[in-house]
N, C-alpha and C positions, 0 to 999 in steps of 0.2 A: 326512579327507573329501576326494573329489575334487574339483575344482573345477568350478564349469558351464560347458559347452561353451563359452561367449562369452567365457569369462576365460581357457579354452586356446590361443585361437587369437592368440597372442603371438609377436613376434620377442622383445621383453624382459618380464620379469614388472613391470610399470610401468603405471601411470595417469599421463596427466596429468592435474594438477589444474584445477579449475573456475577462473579467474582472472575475478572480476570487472571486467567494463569490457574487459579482456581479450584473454580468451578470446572468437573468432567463426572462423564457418565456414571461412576462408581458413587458418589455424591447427590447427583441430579438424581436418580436413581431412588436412594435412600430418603431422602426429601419426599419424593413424591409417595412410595409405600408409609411414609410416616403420616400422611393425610391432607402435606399442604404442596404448592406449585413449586416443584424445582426448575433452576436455568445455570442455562451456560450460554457464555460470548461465545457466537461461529468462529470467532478468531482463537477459540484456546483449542482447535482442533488443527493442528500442523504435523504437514504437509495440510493444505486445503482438504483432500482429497480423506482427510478421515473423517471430515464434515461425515460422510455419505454413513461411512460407518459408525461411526458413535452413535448416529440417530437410528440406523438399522440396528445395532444390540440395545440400544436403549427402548425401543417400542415391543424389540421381544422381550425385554426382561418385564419390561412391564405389564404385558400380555398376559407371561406367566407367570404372572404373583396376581392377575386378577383374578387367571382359570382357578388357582388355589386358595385363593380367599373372595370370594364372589360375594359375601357380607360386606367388605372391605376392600376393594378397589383402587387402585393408585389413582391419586391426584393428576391432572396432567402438568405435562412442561413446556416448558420454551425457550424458546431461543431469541440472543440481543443479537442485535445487528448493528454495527457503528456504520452510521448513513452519510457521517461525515466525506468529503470527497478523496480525502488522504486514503481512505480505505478500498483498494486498489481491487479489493476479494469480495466488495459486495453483492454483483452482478452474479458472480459464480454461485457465493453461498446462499442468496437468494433462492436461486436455482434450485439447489440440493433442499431447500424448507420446501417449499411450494412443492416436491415431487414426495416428500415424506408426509406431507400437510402438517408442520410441525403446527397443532392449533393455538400455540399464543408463540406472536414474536414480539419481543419488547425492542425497542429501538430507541437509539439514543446520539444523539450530536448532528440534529437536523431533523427536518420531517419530510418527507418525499412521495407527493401522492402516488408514485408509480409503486412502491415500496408496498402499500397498502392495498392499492389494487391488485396484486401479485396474491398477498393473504385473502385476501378476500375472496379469490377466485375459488378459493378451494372450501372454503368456509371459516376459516382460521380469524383469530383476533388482533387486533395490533394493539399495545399500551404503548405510549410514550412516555420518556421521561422528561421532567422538564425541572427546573431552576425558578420562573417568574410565572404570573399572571398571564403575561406576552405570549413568551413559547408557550405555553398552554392553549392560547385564543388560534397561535400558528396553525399548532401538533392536531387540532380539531378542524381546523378548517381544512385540512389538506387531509383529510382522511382516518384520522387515527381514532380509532372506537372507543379508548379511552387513557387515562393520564397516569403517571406514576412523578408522585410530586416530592423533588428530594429539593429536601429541606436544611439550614444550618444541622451541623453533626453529623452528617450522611458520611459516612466511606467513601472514598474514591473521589472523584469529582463531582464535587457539592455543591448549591447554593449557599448561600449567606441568610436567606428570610427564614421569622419563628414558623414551624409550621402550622401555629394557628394562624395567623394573618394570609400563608399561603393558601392552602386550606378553604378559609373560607372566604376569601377572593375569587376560587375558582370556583366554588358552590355557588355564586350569586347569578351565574349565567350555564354551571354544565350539571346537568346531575347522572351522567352516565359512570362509568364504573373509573374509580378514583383510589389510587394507594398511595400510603406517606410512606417516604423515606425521611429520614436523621436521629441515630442516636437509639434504635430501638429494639430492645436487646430482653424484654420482658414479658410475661401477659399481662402485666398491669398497662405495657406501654400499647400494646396492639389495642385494647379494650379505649385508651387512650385515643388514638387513632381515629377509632368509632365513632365516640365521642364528639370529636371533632369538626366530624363531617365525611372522613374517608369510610371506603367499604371496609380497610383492611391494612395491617401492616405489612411493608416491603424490610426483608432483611437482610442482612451481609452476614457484617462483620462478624457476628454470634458462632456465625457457619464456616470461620477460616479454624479457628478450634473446633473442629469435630477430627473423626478420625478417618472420614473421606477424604476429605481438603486436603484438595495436592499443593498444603506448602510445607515448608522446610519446620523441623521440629521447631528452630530458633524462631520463626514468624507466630506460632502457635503458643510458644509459650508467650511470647512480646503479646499477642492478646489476652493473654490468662492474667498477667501480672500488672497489663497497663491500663488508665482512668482516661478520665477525660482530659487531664491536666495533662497527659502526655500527646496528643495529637495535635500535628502541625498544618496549618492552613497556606499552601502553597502552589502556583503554577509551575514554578521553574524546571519540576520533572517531566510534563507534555504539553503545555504551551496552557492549560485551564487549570484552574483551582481546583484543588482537591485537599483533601485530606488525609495525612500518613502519620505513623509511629514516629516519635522523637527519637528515640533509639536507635532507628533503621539509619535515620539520618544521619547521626553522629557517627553513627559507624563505620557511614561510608564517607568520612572525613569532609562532613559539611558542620558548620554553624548554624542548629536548627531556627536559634534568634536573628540570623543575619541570612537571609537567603534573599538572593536576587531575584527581581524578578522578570520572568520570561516576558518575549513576544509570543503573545496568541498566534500572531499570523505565520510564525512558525511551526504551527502542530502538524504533526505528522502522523497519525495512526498507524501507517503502512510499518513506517522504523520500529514505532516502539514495539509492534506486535514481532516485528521479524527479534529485535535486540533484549526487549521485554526490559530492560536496565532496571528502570521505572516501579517496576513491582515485583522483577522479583529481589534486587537491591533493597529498594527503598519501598517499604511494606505501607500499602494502602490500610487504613482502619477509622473508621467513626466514634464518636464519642461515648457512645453506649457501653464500649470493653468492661467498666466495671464492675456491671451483671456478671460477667462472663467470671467464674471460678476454677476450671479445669478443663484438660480436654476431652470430648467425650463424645460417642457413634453420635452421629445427626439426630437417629429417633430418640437415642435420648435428652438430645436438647427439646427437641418438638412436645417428648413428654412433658417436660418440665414448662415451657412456652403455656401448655396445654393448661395444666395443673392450676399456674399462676391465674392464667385467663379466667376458671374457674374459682378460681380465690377470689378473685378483682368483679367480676361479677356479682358472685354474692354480698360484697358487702357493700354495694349502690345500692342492693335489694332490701338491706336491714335499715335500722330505725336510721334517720334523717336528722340533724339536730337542728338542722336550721330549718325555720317554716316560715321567712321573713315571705 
């Protein structure tokens, strides 16, 4: 299946991922002049009400980096929606996408046909995220145009499956537009991806080190320095499994080996976005950090993303050794 116009006009086959707390226009911004899809959670805009504005300076900035480079055109962006019911601000920020036609929202913690009819109206796109097979057969059947499949090693709230198995699970019955998330922090890994089966790599964690990224110098460098041996798999912080720095946690006087675990049926999106504890305490991050070497402007990661992808290519294209 081809992919929709707004998912071709790519320098890399790459999303950045939504980053809580994060992810804002200064960022989403740089992302997308750098050639691939920037996002941001409608929720990292508080008061609600800057929802309106972030997307009004973020469509003129990018307006005016097209009129001046009309070779080279910004990427578009979008925006996540937590479709979850805890999230008390969906109705509204829904509101505020559909009047800006934000053209891709990614959405994640439920699939909501009304959610999708609302994009659709305008002509916009919806990806879902999902975890399993399951939610994938849901997020499709209730509207959603296509999937973003986060995988063991993802950032934030993660599945547990490799993402080959997921992957290609969801290949045997969807072939519309398809992105992996877990752990992927390279061009070798995006090319990887391909590979696979997906259209393209979904990324984070690479992008909390940049020098957009609205986190704390200390969360930044805890990605520069930390591996995969350092990320903890836990719900206790919002009621779901996710993934954080080991460090974050001790810090804030937990036992990263001993953590209890939550009732799901406790989650609350509404708290943790008013309290934010969760992430900007205890720092979300996936497996992939050990790519990551320093911090540095967003385009110049995307260069480097860019670079590899072009290394990793060429050399599927040289001599072959096996010809079993």
């Amino acid at each position: 299946m081809t992919l929709p116009h707004v998912l071709q006009r790519l320098r890399l086959p790459v999303i950045a991922a939504p980053l809580f707390i994060i992810s804002h226009p200064p960022l989403v911004a740089a992302q997308c002049k750098a050639g691939i899809v920037g996002s941001f959670p409608a929720l990292n805009a508080r008061p609600a009400a800057q929802l309106d504005e972030w997307l009004h300076a973020l469509k003129e900035e990018l307006a005016a980096h097209d009129a001046a480079h009309p070779q080279q055109p910004a990427a578009p962006f979008a925006v996540n929606q937590i479709v979850h019911r805890s999230n008390k601000r969906l109705e509204e920020d829904l509101a505020v996408c559909v009047k800006h036609k934000v053209p891709i929202v990614i959405t994640s913690l439920g699939a909501v046909p009304e959610v999708n009819e609302a994009v659709h109206s305008y002509g916009g796109i919806v990806l879902h995220d999902v975890i399993s097979n399951r939610f994938a057969h849901s997020a499709i059947r209730k509207g959603a145009d296509g999937l973003v499949a986060v995988a063991a090693g993802a950032g934030g709230h993660a599945g547990t499956l490799s993402p080959f198995a997921l992957v290609s699970e969801i290949r045997q019955w969807f072939d519309g537009p398809l992105y992996l998330s877990g752990a992927i922090a390279t061009g070798a890994g995006i090319l990887a991806a391909q590979a696979a089966g997906a259209d393209g790599a979904y990324i984070g964690s690479a992008f909390i080190a940049t020098r957009e990224a609205r986190a704390s110098d200390g969360y930044k460098q805890g990605i520069v320095e930390g591996t995969a041996a350092d990320i903890v798999y836990s719900n206790l912080f919002t009621g779901i499994h996710g993934n954080y720095l080991r460090g974050s946690i001790a810090a804030a006087g937990l036992d990263p080996d001993s953590l209890p675990e939550s009732d799901p049926a406790k989650m609350d999106f509404a708290k943790a976005s008013e309290g934010a504890k969760a992430w900007k305490d205890i720092w979300g991050s996936g497996q992939g950090i050990g790519a990551v070497r320093a911090v540095v402007p967003a385009a110049e990661l995307v260069e480097r993303l860019a670079a590899e992808y072009r290394e990793a290519c060429a050399r599927l294209l040289g001599p072959q050794p096996f010809t079993g």
